[in-house]
Every structure is written in structure tokens, then in C-alpha cells.
C-alpha positions, 0 to 999 in steps of 0.5 A: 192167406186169401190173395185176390185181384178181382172176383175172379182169381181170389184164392187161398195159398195153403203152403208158401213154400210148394205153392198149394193153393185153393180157389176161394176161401174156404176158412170164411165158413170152414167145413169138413177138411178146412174145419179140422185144419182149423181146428189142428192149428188152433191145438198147434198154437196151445200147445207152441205156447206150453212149450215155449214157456217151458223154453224160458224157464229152462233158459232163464235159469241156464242164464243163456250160457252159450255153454251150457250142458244138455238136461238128461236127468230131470233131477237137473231141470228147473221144471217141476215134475208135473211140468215135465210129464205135461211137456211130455205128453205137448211133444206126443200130441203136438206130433199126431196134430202136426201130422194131420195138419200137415198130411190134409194139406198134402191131400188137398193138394193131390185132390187138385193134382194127382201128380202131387206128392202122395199125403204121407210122402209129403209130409216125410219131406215137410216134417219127417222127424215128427212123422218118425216119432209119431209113427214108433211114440206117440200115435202108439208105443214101439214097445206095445205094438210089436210091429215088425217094422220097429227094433228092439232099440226103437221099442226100447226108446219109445218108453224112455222120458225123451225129453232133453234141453238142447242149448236153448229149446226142449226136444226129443229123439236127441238120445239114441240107444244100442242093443243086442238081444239073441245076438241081434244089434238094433239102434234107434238112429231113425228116431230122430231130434226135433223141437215143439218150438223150432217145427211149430216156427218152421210151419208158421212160416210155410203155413201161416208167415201172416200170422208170424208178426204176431206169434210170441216169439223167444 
């Protein structure tokens, strides 16, 4: 949102809420980092847009019953098979998308103020569950890169559908795993729940309230 009072003060807010804002605005002819900020909250919105459709189809056939269960097994969803792998892979690309989009937004920020937050460290207090699940899913599998970080329960999670509809939203990271392996005991409580639609609205506000009016919206 470009803000101005005369030539001399137009500026552009970036983040509503830290108040990051730029001189200018720098999305009339977008290059380099404003170009991939453009470009990741464009493939935001597509994929906001999926989802929520998937959303209305589940809650639609739930008919809004304020009781209704959790959908573990996908033999429950009204979704077809190819619905849910491609909810699927929306949740893993949406994850790397919003954390780039994010991330470049906390090193604009710290470009202008080196007292600013490293980018990782801001991302962890604007989207942290998203930052865990793209850390140990979907930037790449637990399960394949072995890093010593992650434990035998996150690896173990990180090939899991991770799918679950969670009163009236799909999210993922809802189910945690326990194991023991040669007398170790790991969990994957780090990898916690999130949903596509409810972080995608959370951002249009912090990001974008402009553009809120004319989001769909559920």
C-alpha cells in the first residue's frame, strides 16, 4: 500500500503490523526482490484459492455440524483421490512460497535496519508452524535427508499423508507420532498444525489489509 502526503514522504508499508516500510514504491515497475515478492504472493493467492475450495467441499458435505469429527482416513473425504494429492503438494508449495515471501520481507527490513530481526528470526515469530513444516516436509523430507537435527518420529511424520479437516479447514501437523528405536523415544510435537487458509488470511492482513475486501473469503 503506497501512503503519500507530498512527493517527499510516499512510502510503501510492507508489514502492517512491525511497521516495515520502504521509501517510494518500488511495486510501480517491480525488479529483483520486489519482483519475487510479487511473484510469491501471486502463487499465494492460487494456491489460498485451491484450498478453500477444498474447504467448501468438505464443509458442505459435513453440513456445518458444529460436531463434526476430524478426517484421518481419506476413505472418509468427500474429496476425490486426485483432489487430495494435489491439496497435498498446495500445503507443501504454499509452505516454501510463504516462507520466501515472508523471509525477504524480514531482509528488506534488516537492509534498512541492521537492528532488525535476522530473516529467518522473523519469519519464526510471523509463521513459525509453516517454517517448521517446510524445514522437516516439504523443502525436503526428514525421512530422506537424515540430518541430525530432525528424529526418528519427525522423519517418520515427514512421509505420513498429513492431511487432516480440523472443524471447518484442511491443515497438517494436526497428528503427532511417538516411537522408540534402539531404546530411543522421539515425538514430532515440533511439527506443528497450521492451515493453508486461516496463515494465507492471517497475512493478507499483515501483508496486504488492501486487498482483504476483495479476497474470497469463507
Amino acid at each position: 500500500m503506497k501512503m503519500s502526503n507530498n512527493s517527499d514522504s510516499e512510502y510503501t508499508i510492507l508489514d502492517y503490523i512491525d511497521n516495515i516500510t520502504v521509501p517510494g514504491n518500488p511495486f510501480l515497475n517491480p525488479a529483483n526482490e520486489y519482483w519475487a515478492l510479487v511473484c510469491f504472493r501471486q502463487g499465494m493467492d492460487f494456491l489460498y484459492r485451491q484450498a478453500l475450495r477444498c474447504d467448501q467441499v468438505e464443509q458442505k458435505a459435513l453440513n456445518n455440524n458444529d460436531n463434526r469429527s476430524w478426517v484421518f482416513n481419506w476413505n472418509h473425504s468427500t474429496l476425490d483421490t486426485v483432489s487430495q494429492k494435489l491439496l497435498t503438494c498446495s500445503f507443501h508449495w504454499y509452505s516454501i512460497s510463504a516462507c520466501q515471501y515472508v523471509q525477504t520481507v524480514g531482509a528488506i527490513a534488516r537492509r534498512q535496519d541492521p537492528s532488525r530481526p535476522l530473516p529467518k528470526e522473523y519469519a519464526e515469530t510471523v509463521i513459525p508452524e509453516v517454517l517448521l513444516f517446510r524445514n522437516k516436509v516439504s523443502a525436503h523430507l526428514a525421512w530422506s535427508t537424515q540430518n541430525r537435527r530432525d528424529n526418528d518420529a519427525e522423519r517418520f511424520a515427514s512421509v505420513m499423508p498429513p492431511l487432516c479437516f480440523n472443524r471447518d479447514t484442511f491443515s497438517v501437523g494436526d497428528l503427532t507420532f511417538s516411537m522408540t528405536r534402539s531404546g530411543q523415544h522421539s515425538d514430532s510435537e515440533e511439527i506443528k498444525p497450521w492451515s493453508l487458509c486461516k496463515v494465507h488470511e492471517a497475512l493478507c492482513q499483515r501483508y496486504w489489509p488492501a486487498q482483504v475486501d476483495s479476497q474470497v473469503t469463507k
